[in-house]
KEKE-3310 file (N, C-alpha, C; in steps of 0.2 Angstrom, whole numbers, plus 5000, padded with zeros to 4 digits):
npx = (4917:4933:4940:4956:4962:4966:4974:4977:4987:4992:5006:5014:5029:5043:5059:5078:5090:5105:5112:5130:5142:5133:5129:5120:5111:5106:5117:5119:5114:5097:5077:5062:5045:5038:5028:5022:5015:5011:5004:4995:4993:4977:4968:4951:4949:4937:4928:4913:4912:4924:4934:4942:4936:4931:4942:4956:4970:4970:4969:4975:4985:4993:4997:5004:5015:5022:5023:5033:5045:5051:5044:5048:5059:5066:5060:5061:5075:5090:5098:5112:5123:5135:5147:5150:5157:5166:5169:5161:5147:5149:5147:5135:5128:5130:5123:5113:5106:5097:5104:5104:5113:5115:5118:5118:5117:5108:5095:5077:5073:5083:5078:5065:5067:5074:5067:5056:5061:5063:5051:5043:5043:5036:5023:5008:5004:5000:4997:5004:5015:5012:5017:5025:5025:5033:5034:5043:5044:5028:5025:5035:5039:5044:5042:5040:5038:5032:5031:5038:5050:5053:5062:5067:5066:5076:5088)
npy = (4858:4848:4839:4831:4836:4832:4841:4841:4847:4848:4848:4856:4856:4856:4850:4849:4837:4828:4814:4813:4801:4791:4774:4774:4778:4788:4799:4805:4822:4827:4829:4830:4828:4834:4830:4837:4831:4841:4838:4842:4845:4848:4858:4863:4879:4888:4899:4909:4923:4923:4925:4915:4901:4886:4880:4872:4877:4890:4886:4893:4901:4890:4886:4899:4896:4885:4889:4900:4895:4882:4878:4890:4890:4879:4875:4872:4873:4865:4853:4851:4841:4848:4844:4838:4838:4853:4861:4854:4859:4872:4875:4868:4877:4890:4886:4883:4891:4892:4885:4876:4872:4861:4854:4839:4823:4824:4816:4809:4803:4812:4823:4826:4825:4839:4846:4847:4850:4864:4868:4863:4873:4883:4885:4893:4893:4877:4870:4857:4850:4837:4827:4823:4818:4814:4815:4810:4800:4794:4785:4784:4788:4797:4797:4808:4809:4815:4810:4799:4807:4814:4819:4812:4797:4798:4798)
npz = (5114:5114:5109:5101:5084:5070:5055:5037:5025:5008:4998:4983:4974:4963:4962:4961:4964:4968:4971:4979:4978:4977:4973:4961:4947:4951:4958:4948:4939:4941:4942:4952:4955:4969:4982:4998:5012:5027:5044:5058:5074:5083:5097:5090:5088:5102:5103:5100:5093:5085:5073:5067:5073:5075:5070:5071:5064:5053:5036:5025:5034:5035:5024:5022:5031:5028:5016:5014:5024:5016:5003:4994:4997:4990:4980:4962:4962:4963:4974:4984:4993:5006:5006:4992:4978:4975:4962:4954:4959:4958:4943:4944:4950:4943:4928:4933:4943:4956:4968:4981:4997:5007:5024:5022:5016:5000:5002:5001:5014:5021:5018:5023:5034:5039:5035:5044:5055:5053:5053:5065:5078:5072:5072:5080:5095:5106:5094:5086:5077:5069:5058:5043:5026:5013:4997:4984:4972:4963:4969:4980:4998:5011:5028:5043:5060:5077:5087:5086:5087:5098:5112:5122:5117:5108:5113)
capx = (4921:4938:4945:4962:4960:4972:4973:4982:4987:4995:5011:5019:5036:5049:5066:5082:5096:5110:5114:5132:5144:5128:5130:5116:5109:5105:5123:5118:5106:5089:5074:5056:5038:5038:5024:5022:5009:5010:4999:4998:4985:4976:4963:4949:4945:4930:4927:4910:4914:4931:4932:4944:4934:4930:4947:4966:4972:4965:4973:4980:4990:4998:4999:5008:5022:5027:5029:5038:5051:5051:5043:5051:5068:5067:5054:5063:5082:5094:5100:5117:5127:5139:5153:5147:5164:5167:5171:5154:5144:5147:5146:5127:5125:5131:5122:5104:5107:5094:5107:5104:5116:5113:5123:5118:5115:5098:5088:5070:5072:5085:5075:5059:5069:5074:5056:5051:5066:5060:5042:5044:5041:5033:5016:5006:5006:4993:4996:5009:5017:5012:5020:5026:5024:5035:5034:5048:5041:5021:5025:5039:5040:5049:5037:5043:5032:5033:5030:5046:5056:5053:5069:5068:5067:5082:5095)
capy = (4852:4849:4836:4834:4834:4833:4844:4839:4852:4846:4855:4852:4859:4853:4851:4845:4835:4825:4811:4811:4794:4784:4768:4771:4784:4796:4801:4811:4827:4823:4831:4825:4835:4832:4832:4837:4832:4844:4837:4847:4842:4854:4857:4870:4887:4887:4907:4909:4929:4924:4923:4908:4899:4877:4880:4872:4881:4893:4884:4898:4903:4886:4888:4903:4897:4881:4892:4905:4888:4876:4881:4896:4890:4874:4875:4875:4872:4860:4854:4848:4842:4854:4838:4838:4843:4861:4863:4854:4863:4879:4872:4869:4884:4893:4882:4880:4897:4892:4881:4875:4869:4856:4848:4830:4821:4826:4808:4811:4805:4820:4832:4827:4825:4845:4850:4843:4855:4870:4868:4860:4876:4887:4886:4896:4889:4875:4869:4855:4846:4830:4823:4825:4814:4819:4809:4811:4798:4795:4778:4782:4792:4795:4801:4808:4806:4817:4803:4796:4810:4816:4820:4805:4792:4798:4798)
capz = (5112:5116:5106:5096:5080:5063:5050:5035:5018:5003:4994:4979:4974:4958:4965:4957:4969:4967:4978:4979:4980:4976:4967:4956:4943:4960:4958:4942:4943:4941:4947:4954:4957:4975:4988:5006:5016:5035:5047:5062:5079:5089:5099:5087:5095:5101:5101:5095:5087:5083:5064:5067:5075:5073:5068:5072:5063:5044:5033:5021:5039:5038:5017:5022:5036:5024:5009:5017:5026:5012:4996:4993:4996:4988:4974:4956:4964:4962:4980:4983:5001:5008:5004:4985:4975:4974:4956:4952:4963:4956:4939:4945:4950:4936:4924:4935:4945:4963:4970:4990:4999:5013:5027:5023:5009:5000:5002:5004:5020:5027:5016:5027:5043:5039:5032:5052:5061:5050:5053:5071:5080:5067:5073:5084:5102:5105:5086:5083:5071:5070:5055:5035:5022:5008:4991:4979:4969:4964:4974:4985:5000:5017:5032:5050:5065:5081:5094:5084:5088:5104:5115:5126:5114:5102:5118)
cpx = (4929:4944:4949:4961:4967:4972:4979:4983:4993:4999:5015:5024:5041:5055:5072:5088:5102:5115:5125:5138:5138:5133:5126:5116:5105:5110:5123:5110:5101:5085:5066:5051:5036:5032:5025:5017:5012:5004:5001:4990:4986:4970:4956:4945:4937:4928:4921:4910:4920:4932:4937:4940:4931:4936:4953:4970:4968:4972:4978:4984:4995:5000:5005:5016:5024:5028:5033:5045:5053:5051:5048:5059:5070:5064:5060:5072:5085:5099:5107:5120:5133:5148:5153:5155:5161:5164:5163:5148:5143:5147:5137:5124:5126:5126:5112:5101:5104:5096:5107:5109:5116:5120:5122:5117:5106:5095:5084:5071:5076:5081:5068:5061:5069:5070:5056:5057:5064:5053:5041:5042:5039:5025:5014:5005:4998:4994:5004:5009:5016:5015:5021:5026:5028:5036:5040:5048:5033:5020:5030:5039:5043:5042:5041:5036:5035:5034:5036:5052:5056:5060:5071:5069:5072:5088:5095)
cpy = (4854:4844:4837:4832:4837:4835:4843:4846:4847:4850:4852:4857:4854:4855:4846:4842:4830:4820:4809:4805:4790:4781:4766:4779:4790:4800:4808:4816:4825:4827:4827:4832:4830:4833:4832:4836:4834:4842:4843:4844:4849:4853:4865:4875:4885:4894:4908:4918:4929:4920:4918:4901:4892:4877:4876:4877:4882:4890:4886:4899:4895:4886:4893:4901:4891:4883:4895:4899:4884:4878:4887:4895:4884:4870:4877:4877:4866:4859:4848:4848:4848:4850:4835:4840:4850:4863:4861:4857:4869:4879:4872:4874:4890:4892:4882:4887:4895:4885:4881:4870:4866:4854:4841:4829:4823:4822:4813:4809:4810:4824:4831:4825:4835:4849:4850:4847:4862:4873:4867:4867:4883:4889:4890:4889:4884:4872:4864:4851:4839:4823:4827:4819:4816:4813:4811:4808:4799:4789:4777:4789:4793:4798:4802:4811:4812:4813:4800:4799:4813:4814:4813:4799:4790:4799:4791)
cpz = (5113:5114:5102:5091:5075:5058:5044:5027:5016:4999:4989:4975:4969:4961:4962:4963:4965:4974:4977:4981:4980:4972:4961:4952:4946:4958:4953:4944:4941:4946:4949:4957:4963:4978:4993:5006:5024:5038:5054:5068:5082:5092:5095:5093:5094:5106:5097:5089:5086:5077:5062:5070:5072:5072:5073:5070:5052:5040:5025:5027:5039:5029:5020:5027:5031:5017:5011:5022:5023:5006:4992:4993:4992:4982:4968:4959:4963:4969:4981:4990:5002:5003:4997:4982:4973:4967:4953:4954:4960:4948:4938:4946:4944:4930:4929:4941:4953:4965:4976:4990:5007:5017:5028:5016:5006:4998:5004:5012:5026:5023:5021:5034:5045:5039:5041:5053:5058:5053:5065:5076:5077:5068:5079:5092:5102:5099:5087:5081:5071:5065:5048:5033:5016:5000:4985:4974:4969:4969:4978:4989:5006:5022:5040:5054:5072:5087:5092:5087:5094:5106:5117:5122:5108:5109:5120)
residu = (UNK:UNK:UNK:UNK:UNK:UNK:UNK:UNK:UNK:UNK:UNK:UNK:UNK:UNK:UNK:UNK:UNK:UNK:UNK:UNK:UNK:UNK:UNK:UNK:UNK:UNK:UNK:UNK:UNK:UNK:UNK:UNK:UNK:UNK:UNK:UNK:UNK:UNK:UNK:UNK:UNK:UNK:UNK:UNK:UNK:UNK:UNK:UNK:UNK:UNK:UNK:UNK:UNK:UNK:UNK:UNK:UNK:UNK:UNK:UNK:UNK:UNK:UNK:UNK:UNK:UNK:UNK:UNK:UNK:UNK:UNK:UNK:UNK:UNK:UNK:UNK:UNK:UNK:UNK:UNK:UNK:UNK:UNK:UNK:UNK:UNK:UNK:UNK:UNK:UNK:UNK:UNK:UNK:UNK:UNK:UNK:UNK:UNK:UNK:UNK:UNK:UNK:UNK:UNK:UNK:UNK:UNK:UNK:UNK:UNK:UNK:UNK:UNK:UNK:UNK:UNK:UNK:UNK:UNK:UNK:UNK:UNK:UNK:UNK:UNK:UNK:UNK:UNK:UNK:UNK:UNK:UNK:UNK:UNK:UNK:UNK:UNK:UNK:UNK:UNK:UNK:UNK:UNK:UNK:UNK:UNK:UNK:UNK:UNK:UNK:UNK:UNK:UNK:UNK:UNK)
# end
């Protein structure tokens, strides 16, 4: 067989932000029990003594490459932009201690733009990223596509 096929895991991570110059009550910290969905196409090896084998990829190997990118640096943080005031900032971190500091604003949809340039070439060859899903709320989420961002169709 040699179809492509889509493999998806689910990750969830509590993260505090603070949107910056909003106009609403984003502006103040506040946090959300996030989910990620990684999908990821491949074609499964088809290695009959290869103890991956039917596989895309084993799905504790891709557990492991988005906690080690994602999770681990952003789980139980309060994330704040680079252009956040100072004096506040280290306020936060003083006060919340696992402060991240980003170059854009931390909307759901740059943290799932970022997720997707982390992960984007993290996978074993043969194995790509096909999309994120990432929920902020239990009804609101942002998603990024590969076919959306391909070189050619961003210039």
């Amino acid at each position: 067989m040699s179809s492509i096929i889509r493999v998806t895991r689910e990750f969830s991570f509590e993260m505090a932000h603070v949107l910056a110059g909003y106009d609403g009550p984003c502006r103040n910290v506040h946090g959300h029990s996030y989910r990620l969905f990684v999908t990821l196409s491949g074609i499964p090896l088809d290695k009959d003594k290869h103890p991956k084998n039917g596989m895309v990829i084993d799905f504790s190997d891709l557990k492991d490459i988005v906690t080690e990118k994602i999770i681990n640096r952003f789980d139980h943080s309060v994330v704040i932009s680079r252009n956040f005031s100072r004096d506040k900032g280290e306020i936060l971190e003083k006060t919340f201690g696992n402060t991240v500091v980003v170059d854009y604003q931390p909307t759901c949809e740059n943290l799932v733009s970022d997720f997707a340039g982390m992960l984007h070439k993290a996978f074993p060859a043969g194995i790509k990223l096909h999309s994120l899903r990432l929920y902020e709320t239990t009804n609101s989420f942002a998603e990024w596509y590969a076919s959306d961002n391909e070189e050619d169709k961003l210039s």
